[in-house]
N, C-alpha and C positions, 0 to 999 in steps of 0.2 A: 504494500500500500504506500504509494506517495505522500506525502506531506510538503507542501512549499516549507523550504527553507526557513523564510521569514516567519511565519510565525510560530517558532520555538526553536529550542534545540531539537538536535536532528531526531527523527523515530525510532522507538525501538520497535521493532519489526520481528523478530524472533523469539522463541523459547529463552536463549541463552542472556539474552539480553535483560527479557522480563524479569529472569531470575534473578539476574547482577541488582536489576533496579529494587527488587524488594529488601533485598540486606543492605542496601548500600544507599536508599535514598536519607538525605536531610546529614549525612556524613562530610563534616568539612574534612577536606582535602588538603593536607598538609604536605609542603614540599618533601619529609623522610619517607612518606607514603606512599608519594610518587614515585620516587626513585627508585622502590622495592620494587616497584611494577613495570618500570621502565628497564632495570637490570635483569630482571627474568625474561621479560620478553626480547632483549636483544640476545642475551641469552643463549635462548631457546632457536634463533635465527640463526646465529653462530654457529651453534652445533651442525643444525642442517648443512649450512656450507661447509663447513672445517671436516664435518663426516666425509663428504662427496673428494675435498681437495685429497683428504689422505686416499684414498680410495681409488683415486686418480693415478695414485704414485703407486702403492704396492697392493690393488686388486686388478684393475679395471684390464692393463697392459696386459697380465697373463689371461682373465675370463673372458674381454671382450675383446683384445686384438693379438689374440697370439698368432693371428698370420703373419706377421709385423716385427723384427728386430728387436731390442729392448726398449733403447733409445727411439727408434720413430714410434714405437707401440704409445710410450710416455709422452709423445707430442701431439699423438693422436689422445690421448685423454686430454692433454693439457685443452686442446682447440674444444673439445667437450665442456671441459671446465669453464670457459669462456662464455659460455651460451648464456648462461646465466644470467650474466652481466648485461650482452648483446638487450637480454627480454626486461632486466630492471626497468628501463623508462618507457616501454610500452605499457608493463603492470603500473606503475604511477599513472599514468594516461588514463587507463581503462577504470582503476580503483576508484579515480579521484572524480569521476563522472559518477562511478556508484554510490559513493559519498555524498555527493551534491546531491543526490536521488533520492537517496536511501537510509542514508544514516553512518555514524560513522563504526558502529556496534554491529551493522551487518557487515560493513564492507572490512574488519577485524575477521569476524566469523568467514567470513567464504575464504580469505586471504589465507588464514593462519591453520587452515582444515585444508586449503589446495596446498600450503607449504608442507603438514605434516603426512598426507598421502602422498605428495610427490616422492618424499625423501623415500617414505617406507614401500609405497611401490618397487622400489629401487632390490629391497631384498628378496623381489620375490619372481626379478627376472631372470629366465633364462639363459644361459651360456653362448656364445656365441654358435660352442659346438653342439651345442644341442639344437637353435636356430636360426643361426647365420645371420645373414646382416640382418633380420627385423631387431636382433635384439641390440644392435646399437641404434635404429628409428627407435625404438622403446627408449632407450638409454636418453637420447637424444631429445625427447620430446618429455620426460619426467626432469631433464633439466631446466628444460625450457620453462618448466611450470614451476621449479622454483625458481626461476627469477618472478616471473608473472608474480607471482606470491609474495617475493619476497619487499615488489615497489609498493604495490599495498600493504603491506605491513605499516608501511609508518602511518603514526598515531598522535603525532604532535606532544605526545607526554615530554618529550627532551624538552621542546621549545618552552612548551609549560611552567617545565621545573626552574629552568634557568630564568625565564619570568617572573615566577614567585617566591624565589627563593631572595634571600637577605641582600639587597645589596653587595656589600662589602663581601661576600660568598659568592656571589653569580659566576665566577671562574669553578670554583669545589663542585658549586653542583651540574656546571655544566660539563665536568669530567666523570661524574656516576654513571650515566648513560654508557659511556664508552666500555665499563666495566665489563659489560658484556661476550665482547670480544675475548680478552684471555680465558674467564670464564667458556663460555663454547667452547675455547681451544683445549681449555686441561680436560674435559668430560670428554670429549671426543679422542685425544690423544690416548689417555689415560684406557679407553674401551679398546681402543685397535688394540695397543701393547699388551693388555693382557691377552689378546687371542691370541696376537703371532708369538708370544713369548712362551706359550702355555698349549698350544697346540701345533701338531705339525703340520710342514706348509701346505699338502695336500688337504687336512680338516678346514684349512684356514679357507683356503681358497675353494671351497664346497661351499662351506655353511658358517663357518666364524664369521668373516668378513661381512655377512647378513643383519647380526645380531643389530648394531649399532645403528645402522638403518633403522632395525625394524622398531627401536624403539621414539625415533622421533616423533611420531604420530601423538603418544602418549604426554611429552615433554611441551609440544605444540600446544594440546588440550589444557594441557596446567596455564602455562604462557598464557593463551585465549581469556582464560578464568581470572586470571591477577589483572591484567589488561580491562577486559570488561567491567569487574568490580568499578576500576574507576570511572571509564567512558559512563557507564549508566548511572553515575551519581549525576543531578541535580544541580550537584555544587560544582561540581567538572564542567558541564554544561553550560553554568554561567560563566564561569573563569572562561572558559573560550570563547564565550560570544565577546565580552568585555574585552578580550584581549583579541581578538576580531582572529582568530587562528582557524577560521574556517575554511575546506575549500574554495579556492578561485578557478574560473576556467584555464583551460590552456594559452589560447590564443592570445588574450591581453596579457597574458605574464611574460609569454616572450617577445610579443611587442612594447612594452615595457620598461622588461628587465634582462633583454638577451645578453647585452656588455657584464651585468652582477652576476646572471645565472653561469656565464664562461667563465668569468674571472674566481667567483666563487668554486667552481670545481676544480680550478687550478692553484688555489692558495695551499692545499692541504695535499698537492700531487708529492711532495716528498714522503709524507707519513705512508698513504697510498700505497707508494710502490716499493716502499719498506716492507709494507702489511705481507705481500707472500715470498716474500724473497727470506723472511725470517722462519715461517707458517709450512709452507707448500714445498719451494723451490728446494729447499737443502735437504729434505727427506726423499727427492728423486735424483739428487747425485749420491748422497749419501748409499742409496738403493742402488744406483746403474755403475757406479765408480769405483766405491769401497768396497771392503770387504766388512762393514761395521754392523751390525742388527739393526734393522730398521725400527723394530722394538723397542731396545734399548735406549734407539737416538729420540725417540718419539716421547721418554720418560726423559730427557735431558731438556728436551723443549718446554716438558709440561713445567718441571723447575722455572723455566726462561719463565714461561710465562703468566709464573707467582711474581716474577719480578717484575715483568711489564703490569700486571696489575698494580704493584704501589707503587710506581715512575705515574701511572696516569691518577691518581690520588695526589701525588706531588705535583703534578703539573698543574692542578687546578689550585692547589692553595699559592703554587708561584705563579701563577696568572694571578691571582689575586693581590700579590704585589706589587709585581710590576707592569700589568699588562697584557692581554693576549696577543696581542700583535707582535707587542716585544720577547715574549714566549716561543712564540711561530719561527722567528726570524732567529734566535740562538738556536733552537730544535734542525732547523730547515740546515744552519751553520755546521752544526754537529754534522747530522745526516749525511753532508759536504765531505766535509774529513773522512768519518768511517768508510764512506766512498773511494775517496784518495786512497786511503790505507788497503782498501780491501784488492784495490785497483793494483798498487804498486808491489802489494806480500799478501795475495788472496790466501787466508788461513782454512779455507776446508779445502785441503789438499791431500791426498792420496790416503795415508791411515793414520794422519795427524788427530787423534781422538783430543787433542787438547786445544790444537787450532780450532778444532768445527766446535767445542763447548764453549771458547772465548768469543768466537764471531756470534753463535746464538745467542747468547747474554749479553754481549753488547749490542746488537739489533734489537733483540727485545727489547731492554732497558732503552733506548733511542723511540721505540716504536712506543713505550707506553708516554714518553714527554711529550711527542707532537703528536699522537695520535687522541690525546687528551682531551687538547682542545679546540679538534680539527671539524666538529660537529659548531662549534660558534662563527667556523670562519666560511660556513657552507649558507649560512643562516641569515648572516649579520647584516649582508649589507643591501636587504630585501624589503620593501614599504611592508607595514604590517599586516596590511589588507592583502599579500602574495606571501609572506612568510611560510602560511604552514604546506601549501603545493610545490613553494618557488622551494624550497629545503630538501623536499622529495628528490624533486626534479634535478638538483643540484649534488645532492649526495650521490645519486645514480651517475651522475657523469660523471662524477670525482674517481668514484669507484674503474666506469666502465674505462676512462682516461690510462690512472695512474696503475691498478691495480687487476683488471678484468686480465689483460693480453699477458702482466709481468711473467707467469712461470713459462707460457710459454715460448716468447721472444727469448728469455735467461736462458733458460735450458736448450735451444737452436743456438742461439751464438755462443753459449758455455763448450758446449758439447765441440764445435767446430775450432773456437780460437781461444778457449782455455777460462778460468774462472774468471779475469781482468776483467769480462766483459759482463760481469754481474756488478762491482765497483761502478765500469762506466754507466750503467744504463741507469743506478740509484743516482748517478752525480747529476744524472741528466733531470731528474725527478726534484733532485733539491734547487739544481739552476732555477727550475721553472718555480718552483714554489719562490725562491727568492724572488721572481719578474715580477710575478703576481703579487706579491706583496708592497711591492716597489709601486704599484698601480693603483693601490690600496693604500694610502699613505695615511688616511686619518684612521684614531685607533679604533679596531676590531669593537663593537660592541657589546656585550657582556650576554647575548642572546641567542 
């Protein structure tokens, strides 16, 4: 059932919704409230992709393309793993009309229910050699639908928080959201390594490798639940109309805002193209190069990325000091170096187990400072009446820009002229984050 827009907040249209609204009406909304809700549901997002990237590196090559070398089997997931990305600002498109429509409680529900069938689909395809290329059209098209899923997913809770939260705070809490990310990383890492460490690679490659898939459906459900709670309050309701974070169309946002919606996906292309070069990329040399357990390396990351969780806790109370823009540009600086360095003495090299532990920890720890505050700089510099679509639309490019193509360009020119060319292609990421910023000269917003 439609409802015009204007007169109220958006409808609840569903069972799930009704239900959020009876526990949850007349409930003020407080920013730590928010934030529990907003970290489980990025969360829960995380996983889904961080399952699919490991997946990419030591399932996909042997079940779906062992016609294929190691190495091109790996480039063929990686171009899978991209699709994702390719479908994010289509799913923004399409969500953000069902929003305007529908409400924003539906357009959560179909999103967050197509993101955790997508994933869990995933365990319950057949092997290449059982039915030939349909099963990479399968593969292929449950990718696709999480991206679709995934640009509907957003729910304006980030913009929210960083809106209501204290002033003198609006850096702290606009680095909670990000929390997500490691979070996703260590549940997902942490499920492979126990199977490939714990069963042999024929179980693995059967039926292990399914498990983690099969339980995203279930983790979505939860997500959906803490997410609606707040959408179906009352008092959510008002907080966004007040703060005008509603749906805009497409067309006047990028006639506009197409100069902010560009430049804002370029400010934060350094943290970006960090995100899998730290995540994805070093679990498929570390697999096609070493002789190292990919298991093993998988429990050294998840470490990493206890670290990157309190570097993006730190990053928001030092944005709160000095600045996010002036945060951006020392993070983006760093970025720069470990570049250089990685460029000049690439340390994940042959069976250097101490090199490849120094580079993950230092990328991670890099990745949690600018990636902390890389959600205000996608945001900030949008009229308030395009903010909560213009942010969508913006983190999708940022992502599809910086991040969507990294493992698999890395791994094509690693593989052919040696690791350097992981150093150059991150220098290349923080250049540009430095232009963009250069372009951006008045400070970042706290939004």
């Amino acid at each position: 059932m439609a409802i015009d827009q204007a007169q109220g907040p958006p409808p609840s249209s569903t069972p799930l919704e009704r239900d959020a609204r009876l526990v949850s009406t007349d409930h003020k909304v407080a920013p730590s409230e928010i934030a529990i809700g907003v970290v489980i549901g990025r969360a829960a997002e995380y996983f889904d992709f961080f399952v699919f990237g490991i997946a990419s590196v030591v399932v996909f090559p042997k079940v779906f393309f062992p016609f294929a070398e190691p190495v091109t089997a790996t480039l063929y997931s990686f171009a899978m793993f991209s699709l994702a990305f390719i479908a994010r600002p289509v799913g923004s498109v399409i969500f953000t009309a069902v929003d305007r429509r529908h409400g924003r409680g539906v357009k959560l529900t179909i999103a967050l229910f197509l993101l955790g069938f997508s994933t869990m689909a995933i365990s319950f395809l057949p092997s290449y050699a059982q039915i030939g290329a349909w099963s990479l059209y399968l593969l292929g098209i449950l990718r696709f639908g999480q991206g679709l899923a995934l640009g509907g997913a957003w729910d304006g809770l980030a913009s929210l928080l960083a809106l209501n939260a204290p002033i003198e705070r609006r850096g702290f809490y606009a680095a909670i959201p990000q929390l997500g990310a490691p979070l996703g990383f260590m549940v997902a890492s942490v499920l492979f390594a126990f199977f490939m460490l714990n069963l042999t690679e024929a179980d693995f490659l059967d039926w292990g490798w399914r498990y983690p898939f099969f339980c995203a459906f279930a983790i979505n459900v939860v997500a959906l639940f803490s997410r609606l709670r707040l959408v179906a309050t009352d008092e959510f309701a008002r907080l966004l109309e007040r703060r005008r974070l509603e749906p805009s169309p497409i067309l006047p946002l990028i006639r506009n805002h197409a100069a902010d919606l560009l430049v804002g996906a370029l400010i934060p292309l350094a943290s970006f193209a960090l995100f899998h070069l730290v995540t994805v990329f070093p679990v498929s040399w570390i697999t096609l190069f070493t002789h190292r357990s990919a298991g093993e390396f998988l429990m050294v990351q998840c470490s990493a990325a206890f670290i990157c969780a309190v570097a993006i806790v730190a990053s928001g109370l030092i944005a709160d000091q000095i600045g996010r823009r002036m945060l951006l540009l020392i993070s983006a600086g760093l970025i720069a170096v470990f570049a250089i360095g990685s460029t000049i003495a690439p340390l994940l090299v042959e069976e250097n187990a101490i090199g490849q532990t120094i580079y993950v920890n230092a990328g991670f720890l890099l990745l949690g400072l600018s990636y902390g505050q890389s959600s205000g700089a996608v945001t900030s510099r949008l009229a308030q009446r395009y903010r909560y679509t213009g942010a969508a639309l913006t983190n999708d490019l940022a992502w599809l820009l910086g991040a969507g193509f990294a493992p698999l360009i890395v791994l094509f020119l690693s593989a052919r002229y040696g690791l350097a060319c992981v150093g150059l292609y991150l220098l290349s990421g923080a250049v540009t984050t430095l232009l963009a910023l250069s372009l951006s000269r008045s400070e970042i917003r706290q939004v």
